[in-house]
Legacy VTK file of the C-alpha trace (Angstrom):
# vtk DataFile Version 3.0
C-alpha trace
ASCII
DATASET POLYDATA
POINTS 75 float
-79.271 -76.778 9.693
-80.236 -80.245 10.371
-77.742 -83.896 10.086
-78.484 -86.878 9.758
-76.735 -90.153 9.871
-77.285 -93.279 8.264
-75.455 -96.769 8.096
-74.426 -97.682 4.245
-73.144 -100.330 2.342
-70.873 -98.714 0.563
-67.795 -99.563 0.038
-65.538 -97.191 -2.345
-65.379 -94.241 -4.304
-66.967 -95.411 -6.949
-69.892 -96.376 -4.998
-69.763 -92.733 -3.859
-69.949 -91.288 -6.950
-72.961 -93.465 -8.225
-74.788 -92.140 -5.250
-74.061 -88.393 -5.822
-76.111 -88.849 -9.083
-79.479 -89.577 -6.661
-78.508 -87.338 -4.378
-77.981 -84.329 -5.875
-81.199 -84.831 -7.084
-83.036 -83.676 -3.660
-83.303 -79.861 -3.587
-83.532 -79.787 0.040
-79.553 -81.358 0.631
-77.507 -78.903 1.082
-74.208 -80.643 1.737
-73.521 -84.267 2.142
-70.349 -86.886 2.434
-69.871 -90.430 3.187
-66.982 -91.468 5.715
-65.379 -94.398 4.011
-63.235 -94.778 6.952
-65.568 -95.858 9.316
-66.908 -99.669 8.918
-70.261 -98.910 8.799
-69.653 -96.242 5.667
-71.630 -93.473 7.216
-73.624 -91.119 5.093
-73.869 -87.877 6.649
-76.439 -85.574 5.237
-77.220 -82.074 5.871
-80.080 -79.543 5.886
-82.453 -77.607 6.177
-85.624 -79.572 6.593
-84.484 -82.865 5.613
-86.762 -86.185 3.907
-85.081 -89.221 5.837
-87.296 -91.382 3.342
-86.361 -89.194 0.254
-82.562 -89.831 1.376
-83.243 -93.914 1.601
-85.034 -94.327 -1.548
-82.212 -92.253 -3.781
-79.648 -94.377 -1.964
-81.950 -97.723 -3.112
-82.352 -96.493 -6.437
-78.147 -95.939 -6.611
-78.605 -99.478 -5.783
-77.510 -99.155 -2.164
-79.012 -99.443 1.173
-78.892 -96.841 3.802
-80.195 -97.047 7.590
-80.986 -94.077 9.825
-77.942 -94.286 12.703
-79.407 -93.226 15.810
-77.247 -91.728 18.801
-76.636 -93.794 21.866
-79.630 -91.416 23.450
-81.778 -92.839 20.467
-82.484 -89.260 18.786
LINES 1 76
75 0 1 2 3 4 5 6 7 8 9 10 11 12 13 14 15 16 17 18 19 20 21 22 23 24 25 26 27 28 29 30 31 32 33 34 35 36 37 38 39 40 41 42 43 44 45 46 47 48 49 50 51 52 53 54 55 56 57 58 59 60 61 62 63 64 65 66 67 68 69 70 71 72 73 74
């Protein structure tokens, strides 16, 4: 199973809960969270072949803004 990272700006549970609306919507999720912790809000999404773009344009449409977090390798 594949994760990916991205940068959000979200900023509370609330915020987290108007996203899981979107992104339940994408079949090919197949678990997801958001650290809240962290200061850049990090959506972490898993599966099996996963649509980076599909995953920023539900996270738009909640109104939101997500950017893919690369390592410190850059992959």
């Amino acid at each position: 199973m594949k994760k990916i990272k991205f940068e959000t700006n979200l900023k509370c549970q609330g915020c987290v809960d108007t996203l899981s609306i979107h992104i339940n919507e994408l079949d090919f999720v197949k678990d997801w969270k958001v650290d809240l912790a962290s200061d850049k809000k990090i959506l972490i999404v898993q599966g099996d072949s996963i649509d980076k773009n599909a995953i920023q344009e539900k996270v738009a449409a909640a109104g939101f803004t997500a950017k893919e977090k690369k390592s410190f390798l850059g992959f």
